[in-house]
Jmol script that loads the backbone (N, CA, C; Angstrom):
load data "model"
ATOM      1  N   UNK A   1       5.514   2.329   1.621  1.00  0.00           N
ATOM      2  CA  UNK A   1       6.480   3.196   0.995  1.00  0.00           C
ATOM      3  C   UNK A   1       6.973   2.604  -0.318  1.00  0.00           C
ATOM      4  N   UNK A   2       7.169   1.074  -0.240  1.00  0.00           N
ATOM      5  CA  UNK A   2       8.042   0.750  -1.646  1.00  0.00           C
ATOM      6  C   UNK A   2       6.832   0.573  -2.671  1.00  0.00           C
ATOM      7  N   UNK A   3       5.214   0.880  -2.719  1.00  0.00           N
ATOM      8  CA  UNK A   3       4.347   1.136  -3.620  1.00  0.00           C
ATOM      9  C   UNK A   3       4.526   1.972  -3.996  1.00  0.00           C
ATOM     10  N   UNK A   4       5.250   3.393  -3.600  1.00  0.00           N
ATOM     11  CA  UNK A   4       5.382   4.553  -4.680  1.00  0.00           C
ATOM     12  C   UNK A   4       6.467   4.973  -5.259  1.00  0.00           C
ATOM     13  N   UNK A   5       6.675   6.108  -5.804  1.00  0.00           N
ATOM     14  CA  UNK A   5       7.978   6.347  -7.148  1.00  0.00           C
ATOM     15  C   UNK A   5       9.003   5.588  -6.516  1.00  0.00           C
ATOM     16  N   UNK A   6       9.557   6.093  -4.882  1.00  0.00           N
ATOM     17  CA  UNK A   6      10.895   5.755  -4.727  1.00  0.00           C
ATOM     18  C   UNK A   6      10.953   6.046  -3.260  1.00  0.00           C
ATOM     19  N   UNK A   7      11.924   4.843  -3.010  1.00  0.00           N
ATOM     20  CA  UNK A   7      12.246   4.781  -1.698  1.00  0.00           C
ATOM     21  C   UNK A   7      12.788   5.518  -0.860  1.00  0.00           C
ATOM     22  N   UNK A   8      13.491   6.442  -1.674  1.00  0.00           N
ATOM     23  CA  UNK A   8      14.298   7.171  -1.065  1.00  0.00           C
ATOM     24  C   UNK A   8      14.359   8.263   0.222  1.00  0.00           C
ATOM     25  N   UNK A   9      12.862   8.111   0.061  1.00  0.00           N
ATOM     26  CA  UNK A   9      11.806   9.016   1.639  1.00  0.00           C
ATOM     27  C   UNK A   9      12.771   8.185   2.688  1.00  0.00           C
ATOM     28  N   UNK A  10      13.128   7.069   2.934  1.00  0.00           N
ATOM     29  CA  UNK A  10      13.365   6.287   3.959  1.00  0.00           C
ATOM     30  C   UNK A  10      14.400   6.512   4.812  1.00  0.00           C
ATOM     31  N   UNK A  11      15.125   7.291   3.789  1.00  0.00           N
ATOM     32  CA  UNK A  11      16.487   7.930   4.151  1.00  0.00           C
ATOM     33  C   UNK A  11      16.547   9.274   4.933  1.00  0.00           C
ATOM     34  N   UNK A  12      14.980  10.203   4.426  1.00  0.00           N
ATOM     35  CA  UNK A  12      15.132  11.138   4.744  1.00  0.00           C
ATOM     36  C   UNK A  12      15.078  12.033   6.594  1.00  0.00           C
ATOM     37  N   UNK A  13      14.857  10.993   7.642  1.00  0.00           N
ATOM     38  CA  UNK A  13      14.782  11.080   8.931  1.00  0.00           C
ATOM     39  C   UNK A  13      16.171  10.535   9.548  1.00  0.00           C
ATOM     40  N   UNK A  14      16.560  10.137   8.502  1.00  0.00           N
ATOM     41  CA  UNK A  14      17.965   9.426   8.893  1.00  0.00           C
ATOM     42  C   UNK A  14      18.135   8.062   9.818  1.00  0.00           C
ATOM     43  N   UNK A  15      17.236   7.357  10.134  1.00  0.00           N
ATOM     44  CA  UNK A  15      17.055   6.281  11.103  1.00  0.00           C
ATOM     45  C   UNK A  15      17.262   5.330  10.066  1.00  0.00           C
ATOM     46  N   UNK A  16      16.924   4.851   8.549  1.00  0.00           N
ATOM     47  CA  UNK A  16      17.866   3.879   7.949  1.00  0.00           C
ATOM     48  C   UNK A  16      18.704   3.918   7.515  1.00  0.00           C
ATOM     49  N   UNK A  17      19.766   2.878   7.678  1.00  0.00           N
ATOM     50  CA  UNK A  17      20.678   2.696   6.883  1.00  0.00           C
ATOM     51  C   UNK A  17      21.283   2.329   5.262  1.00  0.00           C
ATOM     52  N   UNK A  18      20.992   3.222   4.762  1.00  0.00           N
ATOM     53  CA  UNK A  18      21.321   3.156   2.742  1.00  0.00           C
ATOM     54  C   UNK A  18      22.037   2.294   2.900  1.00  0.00           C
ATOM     55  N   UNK A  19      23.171   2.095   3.652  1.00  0.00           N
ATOM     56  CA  UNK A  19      24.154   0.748   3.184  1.00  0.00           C
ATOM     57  C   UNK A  19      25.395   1.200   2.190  1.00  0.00           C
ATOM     58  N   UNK A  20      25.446   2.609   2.298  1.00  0.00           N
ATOM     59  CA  UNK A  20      26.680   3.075   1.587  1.00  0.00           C
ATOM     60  C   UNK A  20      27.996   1.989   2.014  1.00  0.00           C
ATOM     61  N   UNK A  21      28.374   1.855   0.589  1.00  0.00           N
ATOM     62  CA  UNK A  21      30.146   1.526   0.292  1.00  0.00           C
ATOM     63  C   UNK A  21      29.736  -0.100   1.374  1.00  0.00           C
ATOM     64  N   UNK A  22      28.758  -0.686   1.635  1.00  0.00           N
ATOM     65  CA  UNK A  22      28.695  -1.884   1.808  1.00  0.00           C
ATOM     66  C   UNK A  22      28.308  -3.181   0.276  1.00  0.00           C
ATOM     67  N   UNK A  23      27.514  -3.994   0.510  1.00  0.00           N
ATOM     68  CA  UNK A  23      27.582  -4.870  -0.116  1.00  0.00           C
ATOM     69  C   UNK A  23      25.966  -4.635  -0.914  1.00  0.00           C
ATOM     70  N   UNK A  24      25.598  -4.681  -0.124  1.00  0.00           N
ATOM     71  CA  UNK A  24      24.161  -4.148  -0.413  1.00  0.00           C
ATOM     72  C   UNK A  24      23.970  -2.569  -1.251  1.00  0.00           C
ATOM     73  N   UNK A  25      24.564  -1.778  -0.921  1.00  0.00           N
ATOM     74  CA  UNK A  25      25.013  -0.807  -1.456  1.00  0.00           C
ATOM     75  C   UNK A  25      23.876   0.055  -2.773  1.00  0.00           C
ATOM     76  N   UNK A  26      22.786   0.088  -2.717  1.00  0.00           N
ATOM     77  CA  UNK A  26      21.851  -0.025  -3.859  1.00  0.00           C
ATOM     78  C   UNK A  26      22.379   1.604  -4.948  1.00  0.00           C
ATOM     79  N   UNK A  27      23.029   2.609  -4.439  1.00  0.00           N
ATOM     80  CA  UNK A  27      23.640   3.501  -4.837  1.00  0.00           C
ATOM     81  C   UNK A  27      23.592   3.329  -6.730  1.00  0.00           C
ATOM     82  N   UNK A  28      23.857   2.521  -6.803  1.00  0.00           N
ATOM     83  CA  UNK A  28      24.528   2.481  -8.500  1.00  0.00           C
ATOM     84  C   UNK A  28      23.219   2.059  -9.010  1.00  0.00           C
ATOM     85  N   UNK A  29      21.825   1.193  -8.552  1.00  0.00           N
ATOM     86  CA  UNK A  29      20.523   0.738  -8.902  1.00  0.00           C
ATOM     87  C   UNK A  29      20.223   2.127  -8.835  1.00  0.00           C
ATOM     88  N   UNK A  30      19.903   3.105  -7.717  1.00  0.00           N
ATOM     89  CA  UNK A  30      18.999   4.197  -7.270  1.00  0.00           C
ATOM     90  C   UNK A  30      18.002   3.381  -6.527  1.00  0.00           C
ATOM     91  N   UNK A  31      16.820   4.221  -6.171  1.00  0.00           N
ATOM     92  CA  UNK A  31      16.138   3.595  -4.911  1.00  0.00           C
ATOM     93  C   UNK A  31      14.262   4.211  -5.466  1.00  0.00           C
ATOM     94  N   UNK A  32      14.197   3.266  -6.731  1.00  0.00           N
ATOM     95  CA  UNK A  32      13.175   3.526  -7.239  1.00  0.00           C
ATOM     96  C   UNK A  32      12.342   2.758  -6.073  1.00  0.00           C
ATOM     97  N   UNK A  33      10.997   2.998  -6.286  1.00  0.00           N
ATOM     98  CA  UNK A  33      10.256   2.089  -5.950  1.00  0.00           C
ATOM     99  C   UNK A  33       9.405   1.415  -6.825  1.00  0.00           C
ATOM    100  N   UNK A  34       8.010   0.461  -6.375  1.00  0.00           N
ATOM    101  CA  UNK A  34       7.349  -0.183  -7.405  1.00  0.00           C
ATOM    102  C   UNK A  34       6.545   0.731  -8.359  1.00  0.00           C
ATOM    103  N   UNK A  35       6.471   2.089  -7.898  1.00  0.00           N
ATOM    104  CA  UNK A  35       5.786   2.963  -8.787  1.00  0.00           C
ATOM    105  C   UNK A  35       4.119   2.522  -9.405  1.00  0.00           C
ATOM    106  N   UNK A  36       3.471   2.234  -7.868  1.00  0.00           N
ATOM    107  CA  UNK A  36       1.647   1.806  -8.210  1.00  0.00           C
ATOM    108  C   UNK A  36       1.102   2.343  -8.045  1.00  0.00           C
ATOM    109  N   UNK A  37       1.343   3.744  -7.159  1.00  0.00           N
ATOM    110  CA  UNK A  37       0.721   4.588  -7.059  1.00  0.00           C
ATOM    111  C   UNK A  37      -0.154   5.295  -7.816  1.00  0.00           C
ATOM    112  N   UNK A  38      -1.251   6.012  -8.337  1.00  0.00           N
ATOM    113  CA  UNK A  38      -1.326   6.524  -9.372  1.00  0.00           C
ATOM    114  C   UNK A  38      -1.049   7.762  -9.193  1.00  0.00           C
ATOM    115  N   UNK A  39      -0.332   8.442 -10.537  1.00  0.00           N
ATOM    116  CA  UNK A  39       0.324  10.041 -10.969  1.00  0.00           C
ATOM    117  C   UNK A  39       1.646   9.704 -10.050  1.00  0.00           C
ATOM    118  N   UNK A  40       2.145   8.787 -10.062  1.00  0.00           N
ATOM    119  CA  UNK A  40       3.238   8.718  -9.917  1.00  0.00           C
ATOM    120  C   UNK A  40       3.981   9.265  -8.432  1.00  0.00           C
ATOM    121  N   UNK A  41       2.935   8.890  -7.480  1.00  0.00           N
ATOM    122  CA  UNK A  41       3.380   9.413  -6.103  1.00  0.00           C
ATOM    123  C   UNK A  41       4.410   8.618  -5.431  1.00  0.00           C
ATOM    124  N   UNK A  42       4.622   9.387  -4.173  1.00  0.00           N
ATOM    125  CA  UNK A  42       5.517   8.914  -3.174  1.00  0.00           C
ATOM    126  C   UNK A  42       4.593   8.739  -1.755  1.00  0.00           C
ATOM    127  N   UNK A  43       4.868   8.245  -0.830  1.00  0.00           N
ATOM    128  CA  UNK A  43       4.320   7.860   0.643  1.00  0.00           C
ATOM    129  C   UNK A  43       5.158   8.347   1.886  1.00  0.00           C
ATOM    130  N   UNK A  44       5.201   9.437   2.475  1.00  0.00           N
ATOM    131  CA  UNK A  44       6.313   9.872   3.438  1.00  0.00           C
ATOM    132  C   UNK A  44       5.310   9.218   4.767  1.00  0.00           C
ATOM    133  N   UNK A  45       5.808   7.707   5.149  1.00  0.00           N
ATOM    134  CA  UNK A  45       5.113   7.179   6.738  1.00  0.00           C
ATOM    135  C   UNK A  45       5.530   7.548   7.440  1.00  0.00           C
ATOM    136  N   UNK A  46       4.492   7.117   9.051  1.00  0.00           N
ATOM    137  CA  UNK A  46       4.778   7.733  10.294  1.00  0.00           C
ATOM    138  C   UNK A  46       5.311   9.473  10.198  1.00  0.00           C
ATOM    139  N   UNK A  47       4.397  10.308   9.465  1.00  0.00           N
ATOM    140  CA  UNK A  47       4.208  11.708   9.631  1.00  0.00           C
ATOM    141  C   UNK A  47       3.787  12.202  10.626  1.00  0.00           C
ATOM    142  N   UNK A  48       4.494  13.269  11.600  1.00  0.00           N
ATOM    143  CA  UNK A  48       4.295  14.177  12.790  1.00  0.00           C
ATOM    144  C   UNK A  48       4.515  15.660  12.685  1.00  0.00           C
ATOM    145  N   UNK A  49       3.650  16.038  13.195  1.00  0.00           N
ATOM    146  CA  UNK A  49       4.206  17.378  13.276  1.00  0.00           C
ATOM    147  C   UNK A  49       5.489  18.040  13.170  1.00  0.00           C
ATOM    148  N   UNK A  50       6.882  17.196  14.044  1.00  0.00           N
ATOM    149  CA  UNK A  50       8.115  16.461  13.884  1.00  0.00           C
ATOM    150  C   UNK A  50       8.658  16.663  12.791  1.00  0.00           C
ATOM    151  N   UNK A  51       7.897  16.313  11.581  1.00  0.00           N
ATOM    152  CA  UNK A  51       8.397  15.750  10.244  1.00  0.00           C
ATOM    153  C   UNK A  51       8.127  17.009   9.605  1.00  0.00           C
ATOM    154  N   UNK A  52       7.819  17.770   9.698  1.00  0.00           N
ATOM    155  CA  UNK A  52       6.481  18.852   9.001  1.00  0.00           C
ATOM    156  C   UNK A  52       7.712  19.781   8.029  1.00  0.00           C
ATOM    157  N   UNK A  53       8.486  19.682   8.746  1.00  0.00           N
ATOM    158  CA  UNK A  53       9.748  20.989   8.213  1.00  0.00           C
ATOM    159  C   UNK A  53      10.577  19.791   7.188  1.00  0.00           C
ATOM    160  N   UNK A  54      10.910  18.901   7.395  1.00  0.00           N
ATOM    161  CA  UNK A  54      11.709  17.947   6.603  1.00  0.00           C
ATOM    162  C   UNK A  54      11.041  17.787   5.680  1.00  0.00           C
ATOM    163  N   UNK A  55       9.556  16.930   5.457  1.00  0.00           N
ATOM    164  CA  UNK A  55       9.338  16.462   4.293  1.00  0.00           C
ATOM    165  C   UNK A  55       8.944  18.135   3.680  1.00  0.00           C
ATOM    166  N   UNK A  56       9.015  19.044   3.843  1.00  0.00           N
ATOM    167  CA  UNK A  56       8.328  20.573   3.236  1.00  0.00           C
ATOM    168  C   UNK A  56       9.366  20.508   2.565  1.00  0.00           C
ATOM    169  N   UNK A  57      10.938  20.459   2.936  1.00  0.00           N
ATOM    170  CA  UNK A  57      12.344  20.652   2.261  1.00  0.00           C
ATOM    171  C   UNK A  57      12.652  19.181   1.457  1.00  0.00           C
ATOM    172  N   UNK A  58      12.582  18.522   2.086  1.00  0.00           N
ATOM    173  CA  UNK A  58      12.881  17.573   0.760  1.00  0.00           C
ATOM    174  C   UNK A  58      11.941  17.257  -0.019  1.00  0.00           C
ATOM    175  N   UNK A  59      10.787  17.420   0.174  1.00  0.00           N
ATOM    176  CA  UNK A  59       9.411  16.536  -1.466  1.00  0.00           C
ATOM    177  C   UNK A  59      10.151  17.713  -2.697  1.00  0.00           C
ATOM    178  N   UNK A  60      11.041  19.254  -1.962  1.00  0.00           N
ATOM    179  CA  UNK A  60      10.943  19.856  -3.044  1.00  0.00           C
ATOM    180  C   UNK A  60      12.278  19.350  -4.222  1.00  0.00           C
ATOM    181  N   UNK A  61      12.777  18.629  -3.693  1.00  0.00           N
ATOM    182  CA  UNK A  61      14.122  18.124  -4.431  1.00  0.00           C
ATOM    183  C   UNK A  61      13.250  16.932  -5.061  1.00  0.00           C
ATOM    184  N   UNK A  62      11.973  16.486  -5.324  1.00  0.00           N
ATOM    185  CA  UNK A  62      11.639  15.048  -5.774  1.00  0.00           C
ATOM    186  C   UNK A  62      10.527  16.063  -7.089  1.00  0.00           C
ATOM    187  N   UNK A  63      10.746  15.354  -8.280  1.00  0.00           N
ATOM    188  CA  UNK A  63       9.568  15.875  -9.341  1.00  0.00           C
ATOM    189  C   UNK A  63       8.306  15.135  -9.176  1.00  0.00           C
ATOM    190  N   UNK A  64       7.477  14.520  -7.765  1.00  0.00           N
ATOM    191  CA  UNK A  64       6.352  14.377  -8.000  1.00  0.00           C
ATOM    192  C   UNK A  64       5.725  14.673  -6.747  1.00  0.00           C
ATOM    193  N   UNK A  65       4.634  14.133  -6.573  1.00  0.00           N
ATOM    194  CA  UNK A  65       3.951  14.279  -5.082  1.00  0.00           C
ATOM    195  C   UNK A  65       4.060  13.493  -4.197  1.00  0.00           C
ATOM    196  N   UNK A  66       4.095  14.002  -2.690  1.00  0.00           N
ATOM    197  CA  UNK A  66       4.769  12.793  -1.596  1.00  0.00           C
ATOM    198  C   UNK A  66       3.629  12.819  -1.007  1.00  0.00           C
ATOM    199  N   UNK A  67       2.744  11.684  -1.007  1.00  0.00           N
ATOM    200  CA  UNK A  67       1.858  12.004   0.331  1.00  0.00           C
ATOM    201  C   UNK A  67       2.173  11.885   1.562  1.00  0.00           C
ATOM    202  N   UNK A  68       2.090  12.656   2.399  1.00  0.00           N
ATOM    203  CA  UNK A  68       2.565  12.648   4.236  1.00  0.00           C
ATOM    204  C   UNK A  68       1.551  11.894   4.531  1.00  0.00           C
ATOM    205  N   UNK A  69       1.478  10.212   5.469  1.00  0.00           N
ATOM    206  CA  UNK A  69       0.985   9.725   5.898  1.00  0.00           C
ATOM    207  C   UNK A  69       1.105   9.597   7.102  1.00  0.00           C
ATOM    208  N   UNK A  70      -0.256   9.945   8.424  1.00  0.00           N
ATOM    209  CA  UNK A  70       0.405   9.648  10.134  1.00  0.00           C
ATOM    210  C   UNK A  70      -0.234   8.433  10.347  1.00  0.00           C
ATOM    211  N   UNK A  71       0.159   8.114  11.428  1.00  0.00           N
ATOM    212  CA  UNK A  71      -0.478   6.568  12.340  1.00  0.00           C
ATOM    213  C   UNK A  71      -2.254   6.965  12.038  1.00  0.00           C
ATOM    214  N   UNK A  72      -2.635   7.642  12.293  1.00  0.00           N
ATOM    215  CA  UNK A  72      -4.080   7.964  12.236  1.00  0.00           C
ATOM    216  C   UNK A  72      -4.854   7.781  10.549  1.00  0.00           C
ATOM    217  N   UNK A  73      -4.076   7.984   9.791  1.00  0.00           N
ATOM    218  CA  UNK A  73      -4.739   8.128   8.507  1.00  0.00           C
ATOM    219  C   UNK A  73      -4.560   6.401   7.583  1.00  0.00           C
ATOM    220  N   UNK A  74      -5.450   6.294   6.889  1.00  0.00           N
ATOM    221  CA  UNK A  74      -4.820   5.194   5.716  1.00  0.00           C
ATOM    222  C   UNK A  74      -4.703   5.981   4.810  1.00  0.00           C
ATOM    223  N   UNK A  75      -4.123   5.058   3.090  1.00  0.00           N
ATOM    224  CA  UNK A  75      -4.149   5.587   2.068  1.00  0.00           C
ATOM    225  C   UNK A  75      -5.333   4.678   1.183  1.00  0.00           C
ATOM    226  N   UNK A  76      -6.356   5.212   0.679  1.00  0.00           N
ATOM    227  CA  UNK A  76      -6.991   3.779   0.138  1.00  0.00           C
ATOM    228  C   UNK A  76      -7.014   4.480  -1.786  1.00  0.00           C
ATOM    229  N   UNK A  77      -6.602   3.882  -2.193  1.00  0.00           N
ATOM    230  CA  UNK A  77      -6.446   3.773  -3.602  1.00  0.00           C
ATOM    231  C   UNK A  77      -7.484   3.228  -4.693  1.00  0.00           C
ATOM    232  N   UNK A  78      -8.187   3.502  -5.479  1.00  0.00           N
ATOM    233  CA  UNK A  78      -9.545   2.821  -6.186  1.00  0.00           C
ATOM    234  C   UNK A  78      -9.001   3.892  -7.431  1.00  0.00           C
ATOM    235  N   UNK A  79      -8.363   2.638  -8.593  1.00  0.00           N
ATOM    236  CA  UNK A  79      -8.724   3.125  -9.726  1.00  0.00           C
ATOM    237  C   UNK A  79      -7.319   4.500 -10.015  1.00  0.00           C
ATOM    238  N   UNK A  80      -7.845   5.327 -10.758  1.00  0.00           N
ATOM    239  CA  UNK A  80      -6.408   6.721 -10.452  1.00  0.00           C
ATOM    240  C   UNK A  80      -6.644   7.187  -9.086  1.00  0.00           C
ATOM    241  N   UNK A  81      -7.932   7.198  -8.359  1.00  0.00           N
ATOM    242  CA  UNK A  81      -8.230   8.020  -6.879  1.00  0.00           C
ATOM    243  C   UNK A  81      -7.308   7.631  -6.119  1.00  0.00           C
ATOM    244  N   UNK A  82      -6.605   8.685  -5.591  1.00  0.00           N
ATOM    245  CA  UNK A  82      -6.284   8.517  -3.960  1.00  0.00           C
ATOM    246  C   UNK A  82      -6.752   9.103  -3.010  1.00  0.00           C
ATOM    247  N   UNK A  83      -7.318   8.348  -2.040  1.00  0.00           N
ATOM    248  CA  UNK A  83      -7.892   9.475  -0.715  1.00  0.00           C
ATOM    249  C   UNK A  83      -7.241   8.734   0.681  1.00  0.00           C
ATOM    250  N   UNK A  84      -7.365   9.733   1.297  1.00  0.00           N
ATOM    251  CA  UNK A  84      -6.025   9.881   2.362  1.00  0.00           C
ATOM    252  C   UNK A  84      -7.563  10.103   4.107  1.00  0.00           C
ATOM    253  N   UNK A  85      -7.803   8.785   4.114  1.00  0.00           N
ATOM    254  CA  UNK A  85      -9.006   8.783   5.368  1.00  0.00           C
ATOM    255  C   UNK A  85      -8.711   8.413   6.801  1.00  0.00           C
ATOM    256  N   UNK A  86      -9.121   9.095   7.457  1.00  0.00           N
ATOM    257  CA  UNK A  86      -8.921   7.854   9.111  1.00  0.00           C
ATOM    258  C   UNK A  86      -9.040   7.065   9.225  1.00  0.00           C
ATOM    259  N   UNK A  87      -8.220   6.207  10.204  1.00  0.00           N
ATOM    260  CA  UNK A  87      -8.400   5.308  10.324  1.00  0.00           C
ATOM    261  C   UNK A  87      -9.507   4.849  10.916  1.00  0.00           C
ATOM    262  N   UNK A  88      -9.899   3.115  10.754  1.00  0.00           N
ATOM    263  CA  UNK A  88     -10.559   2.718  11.437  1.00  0.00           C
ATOM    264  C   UNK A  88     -10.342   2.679  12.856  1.00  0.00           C
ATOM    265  N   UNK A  89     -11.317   2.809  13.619  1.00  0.00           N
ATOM    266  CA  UNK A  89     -10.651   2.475  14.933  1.00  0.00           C
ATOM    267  C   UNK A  89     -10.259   1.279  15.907  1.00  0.00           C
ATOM    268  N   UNK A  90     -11.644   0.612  15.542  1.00  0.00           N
ATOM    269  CA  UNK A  90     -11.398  -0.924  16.065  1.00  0.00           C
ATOM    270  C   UNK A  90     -11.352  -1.906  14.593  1.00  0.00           C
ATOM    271  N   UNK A  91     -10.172  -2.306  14.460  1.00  0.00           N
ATOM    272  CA  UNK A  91     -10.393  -3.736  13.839  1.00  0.00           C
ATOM    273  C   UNK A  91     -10.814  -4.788  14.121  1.00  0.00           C
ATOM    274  N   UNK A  92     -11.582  -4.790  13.034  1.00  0.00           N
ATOM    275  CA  UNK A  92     -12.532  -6.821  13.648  1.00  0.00           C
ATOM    276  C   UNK A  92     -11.583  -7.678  13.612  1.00  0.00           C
ATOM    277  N   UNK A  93     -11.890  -8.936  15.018  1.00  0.00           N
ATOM    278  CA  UNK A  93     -10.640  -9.784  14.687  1.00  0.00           C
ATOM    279  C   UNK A  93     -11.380 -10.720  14.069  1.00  0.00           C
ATOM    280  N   UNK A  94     -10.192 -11.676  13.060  1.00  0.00           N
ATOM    281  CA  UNK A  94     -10.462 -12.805  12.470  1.00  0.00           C
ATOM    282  C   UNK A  94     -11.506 -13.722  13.227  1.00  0.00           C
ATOM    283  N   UNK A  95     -12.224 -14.201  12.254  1.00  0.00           N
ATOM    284  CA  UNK A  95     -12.888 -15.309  12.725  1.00  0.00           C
ATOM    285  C   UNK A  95     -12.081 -16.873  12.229  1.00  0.00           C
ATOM    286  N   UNK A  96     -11.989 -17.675  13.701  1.00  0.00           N
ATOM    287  CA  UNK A  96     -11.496 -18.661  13.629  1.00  0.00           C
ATOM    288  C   UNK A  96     -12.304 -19.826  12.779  1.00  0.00           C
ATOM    289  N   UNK A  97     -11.840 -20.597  11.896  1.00  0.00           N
ATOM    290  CA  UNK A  97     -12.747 -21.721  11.347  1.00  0.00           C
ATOM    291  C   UNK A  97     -12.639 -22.743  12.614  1.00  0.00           C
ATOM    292  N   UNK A  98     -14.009 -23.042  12.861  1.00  0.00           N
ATOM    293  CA  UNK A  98     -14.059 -24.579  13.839  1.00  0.00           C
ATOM    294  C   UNK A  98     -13.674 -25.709  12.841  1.00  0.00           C
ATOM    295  N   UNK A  99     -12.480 -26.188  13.818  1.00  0.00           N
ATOM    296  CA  UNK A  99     -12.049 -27.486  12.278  1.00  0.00           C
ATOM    297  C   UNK A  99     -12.305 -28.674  12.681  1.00  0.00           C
ATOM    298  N   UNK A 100     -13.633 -28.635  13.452  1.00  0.00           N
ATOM    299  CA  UNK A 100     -14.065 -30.227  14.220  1.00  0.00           C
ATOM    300  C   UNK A 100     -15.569 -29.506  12.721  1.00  0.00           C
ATOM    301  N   UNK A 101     -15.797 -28.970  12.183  1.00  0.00           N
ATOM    302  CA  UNK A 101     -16.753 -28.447  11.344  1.00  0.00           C
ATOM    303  C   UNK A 101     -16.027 -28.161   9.996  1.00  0.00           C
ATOM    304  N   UNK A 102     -15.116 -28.272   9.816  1.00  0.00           N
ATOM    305  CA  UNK A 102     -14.296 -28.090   8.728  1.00  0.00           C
ATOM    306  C   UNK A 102     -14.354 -29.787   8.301  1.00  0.00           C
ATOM    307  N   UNK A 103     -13.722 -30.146   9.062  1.00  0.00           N
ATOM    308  CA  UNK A 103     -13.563 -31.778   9.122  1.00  0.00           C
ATOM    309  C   UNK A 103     -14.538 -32.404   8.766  1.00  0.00           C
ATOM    310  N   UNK A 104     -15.699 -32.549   9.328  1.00  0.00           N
ATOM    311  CA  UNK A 104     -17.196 -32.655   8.933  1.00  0.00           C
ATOM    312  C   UNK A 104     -17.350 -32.852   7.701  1.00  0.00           C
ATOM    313  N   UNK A 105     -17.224 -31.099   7.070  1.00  0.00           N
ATOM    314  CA  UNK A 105     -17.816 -30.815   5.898  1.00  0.00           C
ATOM    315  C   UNK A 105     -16.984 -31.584   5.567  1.00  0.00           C
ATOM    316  N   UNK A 106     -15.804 -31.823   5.256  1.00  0.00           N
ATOM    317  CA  UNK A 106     -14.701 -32.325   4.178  1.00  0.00           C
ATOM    318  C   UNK A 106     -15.153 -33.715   4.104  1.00  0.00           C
ATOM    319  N   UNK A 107     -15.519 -34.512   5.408  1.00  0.00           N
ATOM    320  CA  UNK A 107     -15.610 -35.761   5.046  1.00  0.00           C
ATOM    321  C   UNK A 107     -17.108 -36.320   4.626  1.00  0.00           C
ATOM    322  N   UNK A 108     -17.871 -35.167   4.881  1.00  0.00           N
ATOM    323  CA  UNK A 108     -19.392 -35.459   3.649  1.00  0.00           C
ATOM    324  C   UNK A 108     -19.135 -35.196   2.823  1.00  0.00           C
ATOM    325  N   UNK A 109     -18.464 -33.897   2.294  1.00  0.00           N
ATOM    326  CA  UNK A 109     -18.031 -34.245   0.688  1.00  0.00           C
ATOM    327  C   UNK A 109     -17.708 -34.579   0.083  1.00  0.00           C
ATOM    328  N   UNK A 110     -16.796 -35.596   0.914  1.00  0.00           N
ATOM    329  CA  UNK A 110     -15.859 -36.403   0.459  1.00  0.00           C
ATOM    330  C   UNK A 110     -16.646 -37.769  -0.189  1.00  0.00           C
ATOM    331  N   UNK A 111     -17.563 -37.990   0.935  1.00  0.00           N
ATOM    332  CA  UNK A 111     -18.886 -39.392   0.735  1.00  0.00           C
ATOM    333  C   UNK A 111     -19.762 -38.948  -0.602  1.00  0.00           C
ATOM    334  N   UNK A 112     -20.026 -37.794  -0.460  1.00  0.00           N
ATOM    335  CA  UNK A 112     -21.003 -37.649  -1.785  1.00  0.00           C
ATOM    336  C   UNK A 112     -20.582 -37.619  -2.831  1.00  0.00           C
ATOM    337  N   UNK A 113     -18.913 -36.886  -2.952  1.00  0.00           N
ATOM    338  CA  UNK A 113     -18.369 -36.920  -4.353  1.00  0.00           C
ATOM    339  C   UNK A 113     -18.230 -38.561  -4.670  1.00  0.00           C
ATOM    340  N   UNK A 114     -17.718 -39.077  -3.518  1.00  0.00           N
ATOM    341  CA  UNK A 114     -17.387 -41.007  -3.612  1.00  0.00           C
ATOM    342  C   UNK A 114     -18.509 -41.177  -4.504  1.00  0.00           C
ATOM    343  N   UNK A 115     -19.586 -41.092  -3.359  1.00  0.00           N
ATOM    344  CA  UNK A 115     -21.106 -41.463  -3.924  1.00  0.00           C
ATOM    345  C   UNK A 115     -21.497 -41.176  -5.762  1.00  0.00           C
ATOM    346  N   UNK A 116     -21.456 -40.008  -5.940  1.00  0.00           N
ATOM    347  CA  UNK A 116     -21.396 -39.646  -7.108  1.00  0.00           C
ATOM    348  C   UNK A 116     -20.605 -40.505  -8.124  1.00  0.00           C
ATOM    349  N   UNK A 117     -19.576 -40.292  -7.526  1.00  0.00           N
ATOM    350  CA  UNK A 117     -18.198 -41.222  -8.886  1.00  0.00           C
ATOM    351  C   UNK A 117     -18.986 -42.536  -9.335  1.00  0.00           C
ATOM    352  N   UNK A 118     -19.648 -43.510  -8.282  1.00  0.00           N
ATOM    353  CA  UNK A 118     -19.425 -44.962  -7.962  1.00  0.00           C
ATOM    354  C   UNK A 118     -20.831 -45.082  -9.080  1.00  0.00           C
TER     355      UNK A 118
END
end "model"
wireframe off; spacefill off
backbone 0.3
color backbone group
């Protein structure tokens, strides 16, 4: 969400707290965001059917485009493109480095650079 125009989607389900008349208070800043999007979009997350009537009424109070994003979709960005795809389904997990093989390497390279210097 804070990659596009403005944060202010965050407010619109009512589950965060703006922080009115507290300390934090961002009111007098406004609630831009980093604005990386390209054409100057917005990101409305965790979109449901639920949401369907809210974000319809509020994107119209905002001068740009909100994309509705659900758990199911990514956003992948290349360049000005945005395309709005499914998700993957299984993520690969990390591969662990063996550091009894890490170690290894480090300490032959370590001998050959020696080697080299000497």
């Amino acid at each position: 969400m804070v990659a596009g125009r403005t944060i202010s989607i965050a407010f619109w389900k009512g589950w965060d707290n703006p922080g009115y008349g507290t300390a934090w208070d961002l009111q007098h800043i406004g609630y831009g965001g980093l604005n990386l999007l390209p054409g100057g979009r917005s990101i409305f997350p965790h979109f449901g059917p639920r949401w369907a009537g809210l974000v319809e009424a509020k994107r119209r109070e905002l001068d740009h485009e909100v994309i509705a994003l659900d758990e199911e979709h990514v956003c992948i960005i290349e360049g000005q493109n945005i395309q709005v795809e499914p998700r993957p389904v299984a993520v690969p997990q990390p591969v662990r480095p063996s550091y009894g093989y890490v170690s290894s390497v480090a300490t032959e390279t370590a001998k050959s650079t020696a080697h080299v210097m000497q």
